[in-house]
One Martini backbone bead per residue (centre of mass of N, CA, C, O) as a GRO file, in nm:
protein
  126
    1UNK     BB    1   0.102   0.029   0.015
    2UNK     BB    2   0.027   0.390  -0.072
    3UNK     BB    3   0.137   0.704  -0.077
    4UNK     BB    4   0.016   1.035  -0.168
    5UNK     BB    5   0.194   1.362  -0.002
    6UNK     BB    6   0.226   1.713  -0.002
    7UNK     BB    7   0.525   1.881   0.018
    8UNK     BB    8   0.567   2.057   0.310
    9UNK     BB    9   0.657   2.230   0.547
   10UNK     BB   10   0.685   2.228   0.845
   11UNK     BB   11   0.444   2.336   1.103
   12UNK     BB   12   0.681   2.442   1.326
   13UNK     BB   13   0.738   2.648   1.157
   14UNK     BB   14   0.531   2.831   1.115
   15UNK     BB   15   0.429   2.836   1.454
   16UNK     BB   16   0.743   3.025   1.466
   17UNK     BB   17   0.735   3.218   1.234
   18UNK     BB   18   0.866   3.132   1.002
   19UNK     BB   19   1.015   3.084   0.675
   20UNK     BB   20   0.930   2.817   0.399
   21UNK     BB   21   0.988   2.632   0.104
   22UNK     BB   22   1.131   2.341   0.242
   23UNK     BB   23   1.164   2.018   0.261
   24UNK     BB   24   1.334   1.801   0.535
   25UNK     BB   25   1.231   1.501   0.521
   26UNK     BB   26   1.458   1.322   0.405
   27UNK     BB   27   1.652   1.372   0.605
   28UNK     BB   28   1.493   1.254   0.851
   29UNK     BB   29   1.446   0.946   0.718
   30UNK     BB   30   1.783   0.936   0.682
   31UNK     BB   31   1.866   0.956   0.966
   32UNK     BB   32   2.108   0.838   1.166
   33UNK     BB   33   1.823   0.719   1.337
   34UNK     BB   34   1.736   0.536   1.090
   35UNK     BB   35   1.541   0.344   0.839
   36UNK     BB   36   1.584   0.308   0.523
   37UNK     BB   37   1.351   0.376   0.274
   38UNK     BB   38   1.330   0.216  -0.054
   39UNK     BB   39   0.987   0.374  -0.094
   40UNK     BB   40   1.099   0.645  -0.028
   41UNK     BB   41   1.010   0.951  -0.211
   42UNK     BB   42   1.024   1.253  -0.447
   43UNK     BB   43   0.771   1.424  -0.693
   44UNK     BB   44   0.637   1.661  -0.740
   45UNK     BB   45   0.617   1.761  -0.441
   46UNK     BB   46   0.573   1.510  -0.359
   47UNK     BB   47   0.546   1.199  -0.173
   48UNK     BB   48   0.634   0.853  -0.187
   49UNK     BB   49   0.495   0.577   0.029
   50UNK     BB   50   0.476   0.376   0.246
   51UNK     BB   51   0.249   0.276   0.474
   52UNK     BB   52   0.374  -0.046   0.577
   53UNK     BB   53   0.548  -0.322   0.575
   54UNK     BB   54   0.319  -0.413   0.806
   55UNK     BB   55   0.065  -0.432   0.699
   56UNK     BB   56  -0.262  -0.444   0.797
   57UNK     BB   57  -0.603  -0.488   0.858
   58UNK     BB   58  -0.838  -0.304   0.997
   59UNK     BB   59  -1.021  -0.371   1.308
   60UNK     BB   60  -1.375  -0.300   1.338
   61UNK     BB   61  -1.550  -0.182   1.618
   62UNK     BB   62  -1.697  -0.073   1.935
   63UNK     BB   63  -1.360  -0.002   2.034
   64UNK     BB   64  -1.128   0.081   1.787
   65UNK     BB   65  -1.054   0.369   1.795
   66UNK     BB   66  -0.908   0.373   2.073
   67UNK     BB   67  -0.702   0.170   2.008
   68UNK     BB   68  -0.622   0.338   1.745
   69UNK     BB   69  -0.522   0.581   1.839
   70UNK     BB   70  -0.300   0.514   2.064
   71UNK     BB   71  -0.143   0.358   1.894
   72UNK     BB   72  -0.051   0.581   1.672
   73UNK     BB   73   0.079   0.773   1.940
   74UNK     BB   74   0.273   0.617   1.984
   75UNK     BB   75   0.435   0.554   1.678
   76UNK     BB   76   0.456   0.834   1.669
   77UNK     BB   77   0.638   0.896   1.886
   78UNK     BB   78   0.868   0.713   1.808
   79UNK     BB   79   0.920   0.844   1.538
   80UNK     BB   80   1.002   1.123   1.697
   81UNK     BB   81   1.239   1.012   1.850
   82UNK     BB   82   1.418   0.893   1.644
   83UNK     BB   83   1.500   1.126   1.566
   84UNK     BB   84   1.581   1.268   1.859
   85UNK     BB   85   1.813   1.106   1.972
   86UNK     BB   86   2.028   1.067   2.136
   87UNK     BB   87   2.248   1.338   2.291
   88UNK     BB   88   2.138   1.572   2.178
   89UNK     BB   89   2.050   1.930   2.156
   90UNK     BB   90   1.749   1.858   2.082
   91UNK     BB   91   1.699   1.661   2.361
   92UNK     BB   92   1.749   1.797   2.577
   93UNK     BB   93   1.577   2.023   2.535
   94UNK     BB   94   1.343   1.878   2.570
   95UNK     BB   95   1.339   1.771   2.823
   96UNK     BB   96   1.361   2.058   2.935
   97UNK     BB   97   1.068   2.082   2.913
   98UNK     BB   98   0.883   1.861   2.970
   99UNK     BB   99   1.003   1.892   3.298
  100UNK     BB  100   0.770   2.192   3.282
  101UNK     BB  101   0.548   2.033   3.274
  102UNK     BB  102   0.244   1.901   3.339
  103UNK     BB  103   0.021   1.698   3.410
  104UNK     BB  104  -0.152   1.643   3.141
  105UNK     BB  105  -0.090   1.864   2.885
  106UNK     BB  106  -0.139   1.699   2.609
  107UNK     BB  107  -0.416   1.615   2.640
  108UNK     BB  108  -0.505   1.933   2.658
  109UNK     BB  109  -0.414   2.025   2.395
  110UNK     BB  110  -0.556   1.807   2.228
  111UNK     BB  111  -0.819   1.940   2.299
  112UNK     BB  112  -0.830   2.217   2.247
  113UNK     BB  113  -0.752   2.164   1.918
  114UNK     BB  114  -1.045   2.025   1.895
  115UNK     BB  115  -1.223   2.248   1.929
  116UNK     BB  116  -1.084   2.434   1.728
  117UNK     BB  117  -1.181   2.255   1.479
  118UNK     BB  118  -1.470   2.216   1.500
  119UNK     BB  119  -1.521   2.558   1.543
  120UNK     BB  120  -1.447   2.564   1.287
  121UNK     BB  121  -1.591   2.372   1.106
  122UNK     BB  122  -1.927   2.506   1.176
  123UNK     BB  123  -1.825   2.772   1.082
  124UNK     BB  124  -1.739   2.689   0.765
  125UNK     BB  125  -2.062   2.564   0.771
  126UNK     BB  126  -2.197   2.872   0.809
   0.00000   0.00000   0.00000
């Protein structure tokens, strides 16, 4: 399975006010502590890789949803820490941040996004 989905800077630029015409996505995929796919391509603009190795079909019931957004989140999790891998002044930094949050703050802040993505999108069907 492949998707192809339009190359853009990450949104972390964006969200600190940087301005960036160009992404670093092949280089963070490539990087150091990754390993790299070889169906993982950029093409006009586009990405175009494989959905994973080891695809296969999800099956939905009556409480799927939860326990695939957690798996979701826990491998989008992990495959963000892999970037920042062990003892980078990247890592440092993260640490020395997420250690001055209160607990609790990510899902607070994951409802906050959600509510306001809601709210954004009743007034734009209004």
């Amino acid at each position: 399975m492949r998707e192809a989905k339009a190359l853009v800077p990450s949104a972390w630029i964006w969200a600190n006010g940087k301005k960036s015409q160009t992404s670093n996505s092949l280089e963070l995929a490539n990087g150091r502590y990754r390993a790299p796919d070889p169906f993982l391509s950029v093409r006009d603009k586009f990405i175009l890789r494989r959905i994973a190795a080891d695809s296969h079909k999800i099956e939905l019931g009556d409480d799927a949803g939860a326990m695939l957004r957690l798996e979701l989140l826990r491998a989008m999790g992990f495959d963000l820490a892999s970037i920042h891998a062990a003892g980078s002044a990247t890592t440092r930094a993260i640490r020395h941040d997420l250690r001055k949050r209160p607990r609790g703050w990510l899902n607070a802040a994951a409802k906050a996004a959600a509510t306001a993505v809601e709210r954004d999108y009743d007034e734009w069907r209004s």
